[in-house]
N, C-alpha and C positions, 0 to 999 in steps of 0.2 A: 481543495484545489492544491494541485503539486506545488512544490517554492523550485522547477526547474529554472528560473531565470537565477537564484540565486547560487545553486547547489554548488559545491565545491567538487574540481574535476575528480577527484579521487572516486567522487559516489557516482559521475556522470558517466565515469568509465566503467561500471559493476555490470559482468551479462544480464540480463532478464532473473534470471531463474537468483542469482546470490542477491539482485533488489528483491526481491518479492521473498526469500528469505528473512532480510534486513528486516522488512517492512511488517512482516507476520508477527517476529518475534516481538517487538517492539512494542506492537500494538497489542500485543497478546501478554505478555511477560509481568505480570506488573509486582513480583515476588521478587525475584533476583535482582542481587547489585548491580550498578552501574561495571564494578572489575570483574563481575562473575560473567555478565553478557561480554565483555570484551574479549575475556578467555573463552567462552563459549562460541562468538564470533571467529575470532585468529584459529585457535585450535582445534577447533570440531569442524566449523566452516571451511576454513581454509583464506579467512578474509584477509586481506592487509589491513594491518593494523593501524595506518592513516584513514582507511573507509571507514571502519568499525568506530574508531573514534570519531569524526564528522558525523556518523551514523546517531552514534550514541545522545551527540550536543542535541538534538531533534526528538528524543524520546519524552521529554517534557509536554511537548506540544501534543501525545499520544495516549498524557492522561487529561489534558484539558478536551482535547476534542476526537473522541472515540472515531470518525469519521476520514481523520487524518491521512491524507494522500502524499508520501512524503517523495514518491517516484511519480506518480501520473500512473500507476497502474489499475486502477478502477473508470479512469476515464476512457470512457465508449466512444465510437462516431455513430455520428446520428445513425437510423437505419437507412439503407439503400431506398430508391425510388420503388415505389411500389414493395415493398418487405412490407410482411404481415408484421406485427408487434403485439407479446402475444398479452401484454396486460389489455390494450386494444381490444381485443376477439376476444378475452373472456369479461372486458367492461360491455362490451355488446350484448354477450348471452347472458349475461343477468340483465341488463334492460330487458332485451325479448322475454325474460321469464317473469316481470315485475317486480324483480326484486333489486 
């Protein structure tokens, strides 16, 4: 679940694309420093350097819970009325096939 109610505007202003950068590294990173992702952030990225830092206070939370939604970007809306769903269709054709 994203902490959107709490996030600090620095991170709430980030496009799409430099969240979901934030978000990857983070979750994925678990080698490099805390000042090496900042320089890797500001300098590669092109982040501000108040994002990156706000960013970084949250990387904690990314070795406790690998599932960590720190923007809301895995969060789906339901599917449409009538939308096929397709774990759905293939939980079906294994019933049909007995298995």
């Amino acid at each position: 679940m994203p902490i959107l109610d709490n996030m600090p505007v620095c991170l709430q202003r980030l496009s799409l694309q430099t969240k979901d950068q934030l978000q990857t590294t983070l979750a994925n990173d678990e080698a490099s420093s805390d000042e090496e992702l900042m320089s890797f952030f500001c300098d590669e990225c092109a982040i501000p350097q108040d994002a990156a830092e706000a960013a970084i206070k949250y990387r904690p939370q990314f070795f406790v819970d690998p599932f960590f939604d720190l923007f809301g970007l895995f969060d789906s809306p339901p599917p449409a009325p009538g939308a096929v769903v397709l774990g759905a269709v293939l939980a079906q054709k294994l019933k049909g096939n007995g298995e």
